[in-house]
N, C-alpha and C positions, 0 to 999 in steps of 0.2 A: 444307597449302595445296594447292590444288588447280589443276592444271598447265592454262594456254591454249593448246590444240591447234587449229591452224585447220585446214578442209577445204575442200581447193580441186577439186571432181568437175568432170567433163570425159572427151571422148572422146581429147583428146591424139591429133589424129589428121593431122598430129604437134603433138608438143609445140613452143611457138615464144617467143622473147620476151617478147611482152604476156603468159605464162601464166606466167610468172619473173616477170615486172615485175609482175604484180598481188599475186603470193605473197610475194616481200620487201616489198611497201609493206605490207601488210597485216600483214607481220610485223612489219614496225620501227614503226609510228603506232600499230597495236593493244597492243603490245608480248608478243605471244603468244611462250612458249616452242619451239613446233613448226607446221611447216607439212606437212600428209599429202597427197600427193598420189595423187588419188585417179583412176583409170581407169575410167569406169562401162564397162558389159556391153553392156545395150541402154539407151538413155535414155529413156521411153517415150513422148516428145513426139518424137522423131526417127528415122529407119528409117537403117542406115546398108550402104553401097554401095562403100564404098573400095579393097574388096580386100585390106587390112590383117588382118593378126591381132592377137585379143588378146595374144600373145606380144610379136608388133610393138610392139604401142603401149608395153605393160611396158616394153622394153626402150631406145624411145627417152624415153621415162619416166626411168628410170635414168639413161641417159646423160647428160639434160639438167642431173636437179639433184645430178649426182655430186660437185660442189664448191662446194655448201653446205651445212656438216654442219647446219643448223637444218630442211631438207627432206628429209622422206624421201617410201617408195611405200606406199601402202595399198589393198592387193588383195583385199580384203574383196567386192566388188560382181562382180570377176571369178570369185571363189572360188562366187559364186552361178549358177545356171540361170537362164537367161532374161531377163524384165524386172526391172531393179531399181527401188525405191520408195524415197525418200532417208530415209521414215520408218523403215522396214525398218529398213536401216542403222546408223540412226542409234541406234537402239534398240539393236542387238546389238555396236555401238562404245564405248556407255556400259556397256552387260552386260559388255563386257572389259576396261575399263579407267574405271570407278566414280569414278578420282580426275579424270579432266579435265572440262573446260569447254568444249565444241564451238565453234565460229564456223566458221559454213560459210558460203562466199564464195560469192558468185554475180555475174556481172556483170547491169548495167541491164535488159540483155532479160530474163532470167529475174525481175527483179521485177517488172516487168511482170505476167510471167504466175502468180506467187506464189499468187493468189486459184484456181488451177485445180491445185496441187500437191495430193497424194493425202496425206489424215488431215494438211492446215496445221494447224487447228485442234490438236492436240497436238504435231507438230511444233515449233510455235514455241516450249512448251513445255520442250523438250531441248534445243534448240540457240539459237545468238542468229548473224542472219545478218547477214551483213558483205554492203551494196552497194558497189561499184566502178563507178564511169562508164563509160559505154563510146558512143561515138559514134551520134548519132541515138537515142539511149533518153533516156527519161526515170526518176528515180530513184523514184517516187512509189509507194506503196502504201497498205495500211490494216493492214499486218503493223509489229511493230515491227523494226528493222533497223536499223545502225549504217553511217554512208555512209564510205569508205575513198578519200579523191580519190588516181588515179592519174595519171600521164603520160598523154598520149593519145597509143596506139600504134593505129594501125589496122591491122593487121594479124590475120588469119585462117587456121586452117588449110585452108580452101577455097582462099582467094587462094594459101597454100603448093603447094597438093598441084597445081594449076592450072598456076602456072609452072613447076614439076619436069615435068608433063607436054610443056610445052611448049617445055621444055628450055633455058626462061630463068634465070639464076644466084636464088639464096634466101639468098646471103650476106648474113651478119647481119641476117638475119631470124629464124632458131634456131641454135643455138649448133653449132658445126665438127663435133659428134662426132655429132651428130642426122642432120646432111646428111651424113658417110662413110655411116652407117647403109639411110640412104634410097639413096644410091648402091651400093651394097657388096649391098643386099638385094633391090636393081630394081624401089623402090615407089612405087607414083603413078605408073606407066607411065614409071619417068625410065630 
């Protein structure tokens, strides 16, 4: 039988709440065996500015879902040069591991934009994507996709990294070992 591995991509910059919140719903309603979290490189719809490293983000990666043994990291996109293609990926996830069943999550805005994703047409193919709501989007596409209704958290890693700047509190916003990290490492200008 053949193992449901979800794929939750993201720049985790940082990791926060609503990116837990949408990986255990999606775990427990889907009823997927595993949740990968995954760190993209460069996203190639997005130029990124943070100041962060890939290291960084690994590691509050780590931190975050260090106490849910159904989440781990998958550094496959980091392990890559440059821009990553989710098709790429996806393609050399399956090459290593032949027995699983993909479900890569994506929230509302990226299906949205679904119709402009590099080789969708075979994409959809290999993987079966899980939408999640997410505030102000709409769920709609012409791809098939499997909807995963979440809590509405609104929260952002921009609105994060914003008040760390501004040196307003992020509690319980992402989990205590996330915010040592960001303190401890002096990122986001905190």
């Amino acid at each position: 039988m053949s193992r449901k591995v979800g794929i939750l991509g993201g720049t985790f910059d940082p990791p926060h709440l609503g990116h837990l919140i949408i990986a255990n719903e999606a775990l427990d309603q889907l009823g997927l065996d595993e949740i990968k979290f995954m760190p993209n490189q460069e996203p190639p719809h997005k130029k990124r500015n943070t100041g962060t490293s890939a290291t960084d983000r690994l590691k509050m990666v780590e931190l975050a879902i260090a106490d849910h043994q159904k989440f781990s990291l998958e550094k496959i996109e980091l392990e890559r040069r440059g821009r990553s293609y989710t098709y790429d990926t996806i393609k050399e996830l399956k090459e290593r591991t032949p027995d699983a069943d993909f479900y890569f999550i994506i929230g509302a805005d990226m299906v949205e934009y679904l119709p402009n994703w590099y080789k969708i047409d075979e994409l959809v193919k290999l993987v079966r994507f899980v939408g999640t709501n997410r505030p102000r989007f709409q769920l709609e596409t012409p791809y098939p996709i499997q909807i995963v209704e979440v809590p509405k958290v609104d929260i952002s890693s921009t609105l994060i990294r914003n008040r760390v700047k501004a040196g307003k509190s992020v509690k319980y916003l992402l989990p205590d070992s996330v915010i040592r990290y960001i303190e401890e490492n002096r990122l986001y200008g905190s």
